[in-house]
C-alpha angles and dihedrals in degrees: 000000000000125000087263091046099063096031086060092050093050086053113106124229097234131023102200116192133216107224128233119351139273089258095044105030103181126243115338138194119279081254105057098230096111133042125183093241089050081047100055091036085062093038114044094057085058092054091037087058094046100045080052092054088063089051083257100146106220132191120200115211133187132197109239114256103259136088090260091053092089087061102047088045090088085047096048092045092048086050082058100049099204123178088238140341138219118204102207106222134152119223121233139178112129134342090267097051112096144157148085123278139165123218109206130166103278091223095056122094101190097043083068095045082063105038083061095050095050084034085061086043092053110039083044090059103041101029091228130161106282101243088179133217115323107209098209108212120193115294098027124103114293101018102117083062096041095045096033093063129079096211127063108273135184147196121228120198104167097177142348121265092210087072115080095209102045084060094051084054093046086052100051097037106043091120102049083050096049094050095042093051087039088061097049091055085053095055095042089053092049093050092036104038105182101342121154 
């Protein structure tokens, strides 16, 4: 077996990030209770669980806790060389606005092969308003992320966290989310294969 070889087979299927960090934690409930970053810390081991469940090998990454972090993210992800990778956010604006969208690099193909694949999972397990695929182009939130990364990559955001009852809904329902979206990367990594 050659270098690349090996390096390709240590490679994991799916890289999954925890969004924002412990000491900027991304958008919260009115209340204060949830962050997005306490959100995603309580929801990626669960996808990460269930991708494994369907021999998907997973690796959980999280930015360092310092204003610099975001940058070396794209850097982190690439040393990995995962197959794709999923960014775990919640969206936010006020406490009307709902739904499930997927951010994806608006150049890639096959990152929005995937984001309609976890959009279908998503919108299938909440029942959310379908907010559709958002194609990120430079200069718009996320981009550094989206454009930094070999792999497709992608950005969930399954509700907002500034509607309360989007947030009952993500809560209840954080299983059902996980497998559904465990099985569309499934399903992405069967009909991909390793592309990139």
């Amino acid at each position: 077996m050659t270098w690349a070889e090996m390096h390709q087979a240590m490679s994991p299927d799916l890289a999954i990030v925890i969004g924002h960090r412990a000491s900027a934690q991304g958008a919260g409930t009115a209340d204060g209770s949830l962050t997005e970053y306490r959100w995603s810390c309580d929801f990626v081991p669960l996808l990460a669980e269930e991708c494994q469940r369907l021999d998907l090998s997973v690796a959980v990454l999280q930015r360092n806790d310092t204003p610099t972090g975001y940058a070396a993210l794209p850097g982190q992800i690439n040393a990995l060389a995962p197959r794709f990778v999923i960014s775990s956010h919640l969206n936010a604006f006020d406490s009307h606005a709902s739904g499930s969208l997927v951010a994806y690099w608006g150049h890639s193909r096959h990152a929005r092969d995937l984001a309609e694949l976890l959009q279908d999972a998503q919108v299938g397990a909440l029942g959310l308003r379908d907010r559709g695929v958002l194609p990120v182009q430079r200069g718009h939130r996320g981009w550094p992320l989206l454009m930094g990364v070999a792999a497709p990559v992608v950005i969930i955001e399954p509700g907002f966290i500034s509607n309360p009852d989007d947030v009952q809904r993500l809560q209840e329902r954080r299983r059902e989310l996980a497998a559904a979206l465990a099985d569309a990367c499934a399903v992405y990594r069967d009909v991909t294969g390793v592309a990139a």
